[in-house]
C-alpha positions, 0 to 999 in steps of 0.5 A, spaced: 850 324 838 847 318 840 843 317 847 848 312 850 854 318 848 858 320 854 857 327 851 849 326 850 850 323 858 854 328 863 853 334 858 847 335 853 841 331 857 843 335 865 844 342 860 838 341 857 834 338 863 836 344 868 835 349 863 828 346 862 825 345 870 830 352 872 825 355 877 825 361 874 822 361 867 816 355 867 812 358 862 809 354 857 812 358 851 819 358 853 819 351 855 817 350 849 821 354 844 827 352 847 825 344 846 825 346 839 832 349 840 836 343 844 832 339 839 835 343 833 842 343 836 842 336 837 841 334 830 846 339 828 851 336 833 850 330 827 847 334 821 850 341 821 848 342 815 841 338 814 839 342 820 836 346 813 833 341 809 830 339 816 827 346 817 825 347 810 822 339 810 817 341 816 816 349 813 813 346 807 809 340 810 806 347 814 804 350 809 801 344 805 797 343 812 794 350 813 792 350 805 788 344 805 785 347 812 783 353 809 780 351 803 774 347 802 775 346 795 776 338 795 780 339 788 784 343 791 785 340 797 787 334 793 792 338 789 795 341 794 796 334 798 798 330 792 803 336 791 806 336 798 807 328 798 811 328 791 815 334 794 817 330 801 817 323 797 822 326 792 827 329 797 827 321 800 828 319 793 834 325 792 838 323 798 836 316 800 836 313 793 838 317 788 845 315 788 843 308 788 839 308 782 845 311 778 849 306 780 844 300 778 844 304 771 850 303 770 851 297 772 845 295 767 848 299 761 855 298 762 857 305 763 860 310 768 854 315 768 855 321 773 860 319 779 855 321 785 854 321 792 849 324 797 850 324 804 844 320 808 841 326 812 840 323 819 833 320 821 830 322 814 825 317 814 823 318 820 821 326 820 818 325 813 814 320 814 812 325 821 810 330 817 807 326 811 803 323 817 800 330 819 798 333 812 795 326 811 790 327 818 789 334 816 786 333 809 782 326 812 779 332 818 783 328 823 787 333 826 785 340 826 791 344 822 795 348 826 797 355 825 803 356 829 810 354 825 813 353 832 808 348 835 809 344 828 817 344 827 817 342 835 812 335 833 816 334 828 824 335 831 822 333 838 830 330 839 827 324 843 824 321 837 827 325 832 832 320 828 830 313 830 823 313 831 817 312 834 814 315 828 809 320 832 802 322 830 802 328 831 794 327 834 798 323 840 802 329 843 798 335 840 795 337 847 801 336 850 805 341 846 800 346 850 798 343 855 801 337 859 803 337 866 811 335 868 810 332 874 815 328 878 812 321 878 812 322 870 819 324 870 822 318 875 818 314 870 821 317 864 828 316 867 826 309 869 824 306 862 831 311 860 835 307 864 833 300 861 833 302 854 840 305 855 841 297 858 838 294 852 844 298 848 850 298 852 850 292 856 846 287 850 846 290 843 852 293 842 856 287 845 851 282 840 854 287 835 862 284 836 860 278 835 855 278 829 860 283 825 865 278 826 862 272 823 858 276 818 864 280 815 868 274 816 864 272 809 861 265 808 860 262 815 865 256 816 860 251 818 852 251 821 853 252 827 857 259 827 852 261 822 847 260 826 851 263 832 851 269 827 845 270 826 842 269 832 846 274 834 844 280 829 837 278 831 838 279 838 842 286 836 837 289 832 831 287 837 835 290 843 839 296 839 832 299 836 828 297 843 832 299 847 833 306 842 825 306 843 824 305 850 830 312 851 826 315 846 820 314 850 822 315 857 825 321 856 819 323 852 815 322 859 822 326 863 819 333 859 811 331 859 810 327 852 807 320 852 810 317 845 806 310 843 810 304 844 814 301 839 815 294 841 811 288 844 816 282 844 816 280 837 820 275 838 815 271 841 811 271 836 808 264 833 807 267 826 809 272 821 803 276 821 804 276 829 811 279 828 809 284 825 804 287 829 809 287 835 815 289 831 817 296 829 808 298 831 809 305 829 812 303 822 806 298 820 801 302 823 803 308 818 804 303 812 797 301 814 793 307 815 796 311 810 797 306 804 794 299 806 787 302 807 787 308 802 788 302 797 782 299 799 785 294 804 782 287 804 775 289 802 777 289 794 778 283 790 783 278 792 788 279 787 787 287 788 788 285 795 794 281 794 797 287 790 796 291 796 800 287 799 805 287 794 805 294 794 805 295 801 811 290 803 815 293 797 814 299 800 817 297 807 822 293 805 825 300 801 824 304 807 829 302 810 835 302 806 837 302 798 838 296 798 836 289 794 837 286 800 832 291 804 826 290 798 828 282 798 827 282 806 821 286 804 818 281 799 820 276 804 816 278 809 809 279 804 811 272 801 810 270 808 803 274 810 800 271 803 801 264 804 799 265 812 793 268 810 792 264 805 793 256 808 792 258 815 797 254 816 800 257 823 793 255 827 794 247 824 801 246 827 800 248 835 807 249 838 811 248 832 807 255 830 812 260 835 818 254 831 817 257 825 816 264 826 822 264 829 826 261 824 823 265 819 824 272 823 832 269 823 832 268 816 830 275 813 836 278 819 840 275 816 838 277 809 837 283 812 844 284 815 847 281 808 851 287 804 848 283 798 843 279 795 850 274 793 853 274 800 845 272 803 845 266 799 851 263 801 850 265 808 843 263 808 845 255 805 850 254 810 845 256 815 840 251 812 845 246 808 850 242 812 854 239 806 855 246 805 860 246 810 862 243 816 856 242 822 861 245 828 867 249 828 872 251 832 870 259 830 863 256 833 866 254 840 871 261 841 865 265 840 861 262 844 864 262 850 866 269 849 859 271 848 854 266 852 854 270 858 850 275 854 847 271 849 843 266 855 841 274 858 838 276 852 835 270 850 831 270 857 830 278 856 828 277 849 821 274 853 815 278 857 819 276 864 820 282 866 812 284 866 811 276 869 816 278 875 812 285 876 805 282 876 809 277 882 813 282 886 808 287 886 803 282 890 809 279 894 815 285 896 816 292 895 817 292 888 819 299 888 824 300 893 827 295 889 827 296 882 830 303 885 836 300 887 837 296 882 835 301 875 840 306 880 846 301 880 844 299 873 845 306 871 851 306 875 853 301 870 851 303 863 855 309 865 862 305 865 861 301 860 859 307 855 864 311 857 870 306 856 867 303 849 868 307 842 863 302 839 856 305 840 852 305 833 845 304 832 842 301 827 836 304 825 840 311 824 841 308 818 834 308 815 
């Protein structure tokens, strides 16, 4: 179930929504349990069967966390934490990468080796990587453990962030869990940054979607121009899709009290691939950075250890989205970037063209990103850069074009930090509130008719 689902819309968000605030049972407990329980449905609405390596996944990082909390052996603790990571890091390898594996071997040996093929559990890179990052911060002492399995299983299956993220630490919402103050400010809040999210879904996302699909799977563009139309495209889709996944996770965070961190800052305005990275995917980078990064020894280790920290760090990044070459290769393209930016400083030099530069590199790896294949992305990629390669202009490019530019232009503009720009000058000249009511109710209004008459709604990230 998805969040932009007419089924998630007008049937499960109302029900879980009028059971949460009914006015007759407002106890901490029950509003809580039954979180837990709305949360555990929705997964099974997709995962029916995974609903058990869930539970079973957040039991065994329960149990990890109240061993090394109770002991004050630093040996033991080490034991227990270095046991309870390689459990939850080989059920990632079984079920996200086992099957590719295998199929690499025997493309390598030449031989058929066992015919396997293990459905990817939804979101769970993402509830691993939640529960990974709870064992971590009780063992550093910086959360106290918790004993009660229900508060856990809640943190860690709470449906808004659940299957696509943000990745919450389990220190931003533990006093929530007990004590947090629904409110009505907070809910119309929440709506409010819901409905822009599912705009950012419906009406962009899936839209680029069509266009970038058709060019990708088409196979090698036919000429630059719609090559570049493509991946532009995708890099608008997957900024819009996941954005706009993370702006419903949050406001519906904050409709049942809970302030989730933020995700995106407008990346694409970045002038570096340094900066990107500090606005994209935020939850990601810092997990990366607090629970591999620095346990290596970050940058206060010799250069070559500190560039192999890197190494390790962007192969690691690269292999969590997906068992794929492509997704390592994106990856490493990215650590080939950060260790030349640091390394020459280049992006400080070139002024203006910084943002240029950043922004071609951020399109180049969606593209290798968005390729089935690490053959597909070359060929794709020197049409993009090489114009003997094709044509410079198709008719292919001028159709999509004009059936897309009136959502193109809208998205390239929503990509930048207007709407923050225009709230700092509406706010001095006219009664911003009355106004972005109306128009978040009317663009509700919208979502909700577009959503109900497409049948094309994935999200990106689920995948991972």
């Amino acid at each position: 179930m998805v969040f932009s689902s007419p089924a998630f819309l007008f049937m499960f968000l109302p029900i879980a929504i009028a059971i949460y605030y009914n006015p007759f049972c407002k106890s901490r407990i029950f509003r809580n349990r039954f979180l837990l329980f709305i949360s555990l449905v929705f997964y099974a609405c997709g995962e029916p069967i995974y609903i058990l390596l869930l539970l079973f996944s957040i039991l065994a990082g329960w149990l990890a966390a109240r061993a090394i909390g109770s002991s004050s052996d630093p040996k033991f603790r080490k034991k227990v934490l270095i046991a309870d990571v390689s459990f939850h890091v080989l059920l990632l390898f079984v079920f996200k990468y086992l099957t590719f594996t295998i199929n690499q071997l025997s493309l390598l040996l030449h031989t058929s080796l066992i015919n396997l093929q293990i459905a990817l559990p939804l979101g769970i890179s993402f509830f691993t990587f939640q529960i990974l990052s709870y064992v971590f911060d009780v063992y550093y002492k910086k959360v106290p453990v918790q004993k009660n399995f229900f508060d856990i299983a809640l943190y860690v299956a709470l449906f808004p962030q659940l299957v696509a993220g943000p990745i919450v630490r389990y220190s931003s919402i533990m006093n929530e869990i007990r004590t947090r103050a629904e409110s009505w400010d907070l809910f119309s809040d929440g709506m409010l940054r819901f409905i822009y999210g599912l705009a950012k879904k419906v009406l962009i996302a899936n839209y680029m979607a069509q266009v970038a699909d058709n060019i990708f799977d088409y196979g090698t563009p036919g000429s630059m121009a719609t090559a570049w139309l493509g991946a532009i495209a995708y890099t608008l889709q997957i900024y819009f899709d996941f954005s706009g996944y993370s702006d419903m996770a949050i406001g519906l965070g904050l409709m049942f009290g809970f302030h989730f961190p933020e995700n995106f800052n407008y990346p694409y305005i970045s002038k570096s691939a340094t900066e990107f990275w500090r606005r994209w995917h935020m939850t990601l980078g810092s997990w990366f950075r607090d629970y591999v990064y620095i346990p290596l020894g970050g940058n206060r280790v010799s250069p070559a250890r500190h560039i192999l920290n890197l190494f390790i760090v962007w192969a690691l990044t690269g292999a969590w989205h997906g068992a794929n070459w492509t997704f390592l290769c994106w990856g490493l393209f990215y650590f080939i970037l950060l260790v030349v930016e640091k390394e020459t400083g280049f992006t400080k030099k070139i002024g203006p063209f910084a943002h240029v530069y950043a922004l071609a590199a951020i399109i180049l790896g969606w593209t290798l990103f968005r390729s089935p294949n690490i053959s597909s992305a070359a060929s794709y990629i020197s049409v993009m850069l090489n114009p003997a390669s094709g044509s410079f202009v198709d008719s292919f490019f001028w159709e999509y074009l004009r059936g897309s530019w009136t959502v193109l232009i809208p998205a390239l503009l929503l990509s930048l930090p207007l709407y923050p720009w225009l709230q700092r000058k509406m706010q001095c000249h006219s009664p911003l509130p009355i106004v972005e009511s109306i128009c978040s109710a009317a663009l509700f209004v919208l979502c909700l008719i577009v959503a109900t008459g497409s049948s094309y709604n994935p999200f990106i990230y689920f995948n991972f």
